[in-house]
C-alpha positions in Angstrom: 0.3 16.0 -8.0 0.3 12.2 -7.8 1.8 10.1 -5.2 2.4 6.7 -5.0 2.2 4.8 -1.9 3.3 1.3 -1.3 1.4 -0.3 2.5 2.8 -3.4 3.2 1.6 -5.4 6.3 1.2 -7.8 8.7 -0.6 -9.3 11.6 -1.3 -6.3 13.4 1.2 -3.5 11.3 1.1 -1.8 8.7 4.1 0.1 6.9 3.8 3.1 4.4 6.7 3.9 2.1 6.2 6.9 -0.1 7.9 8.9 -2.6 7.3 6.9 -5.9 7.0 8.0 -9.1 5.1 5.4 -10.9 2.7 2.7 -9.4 5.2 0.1 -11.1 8.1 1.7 -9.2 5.8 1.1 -6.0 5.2 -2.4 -6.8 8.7 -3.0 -7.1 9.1 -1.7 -3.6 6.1 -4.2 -2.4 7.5 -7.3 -4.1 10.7 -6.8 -2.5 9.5 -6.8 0.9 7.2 -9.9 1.1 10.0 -12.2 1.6 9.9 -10.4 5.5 8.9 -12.2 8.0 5.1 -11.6 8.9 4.6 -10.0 5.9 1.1 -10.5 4.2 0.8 -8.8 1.0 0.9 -5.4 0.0 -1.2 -2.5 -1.5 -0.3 0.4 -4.4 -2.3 3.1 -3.9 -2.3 6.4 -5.7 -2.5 9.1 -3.8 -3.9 13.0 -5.6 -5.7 16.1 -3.8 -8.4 15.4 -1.8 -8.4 11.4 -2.8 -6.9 7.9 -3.2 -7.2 4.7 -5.2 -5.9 1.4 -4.7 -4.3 0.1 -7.4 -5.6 -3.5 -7.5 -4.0 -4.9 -10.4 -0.6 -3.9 -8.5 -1.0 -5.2 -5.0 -0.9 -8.0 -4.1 -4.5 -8.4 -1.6 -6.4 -11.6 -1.4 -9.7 -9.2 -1.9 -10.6 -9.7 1.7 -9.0 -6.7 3.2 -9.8 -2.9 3.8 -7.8 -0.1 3.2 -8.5 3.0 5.3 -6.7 6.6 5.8 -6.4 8.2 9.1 -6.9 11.8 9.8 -2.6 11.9 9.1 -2.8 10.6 6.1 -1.1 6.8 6.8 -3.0 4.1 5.0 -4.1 0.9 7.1 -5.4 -2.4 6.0 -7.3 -4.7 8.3 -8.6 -8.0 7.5 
């Protein structure tokens, strides 16, 4: 089954929200919270059994960042 995760971040954070539906429903979610303060962008990512994608078209990356999983499963992006 396919999850969709929205990471937004900062400087040094990184926040994963999960539980959405759709990748649009996720991007939603990212759009609202770039008005925070600190907030750099944010990544969709689709999430399935044994892999992930980021959803480039909906996130909003300057291309210049990585995203990375840790052994529990929350998504990081570095720049």
């Amino acid at each position: 089954m396919r999850d969709f995760i929205c990471v937004y971040f900062g400087k040094d954070w990184a926040i994963n929200a999960r539980g959405f539906t759709s990748a649009r429903q996720a991007e939603s979610h990212g759009k609202y919270m770039m008005p925070v303060p600190g907030c750099f962008g944010f990544a969709v990512i689709e999430e399935d059994i044994g892999c992930w994608n980021v959803d480039w078209d909906r996130s909003m990356l300057s291309g210049k960042e990585t995203v990375s999983q840790d052994n529990l499963g929350n998504f990081a992006i570095s720049f």
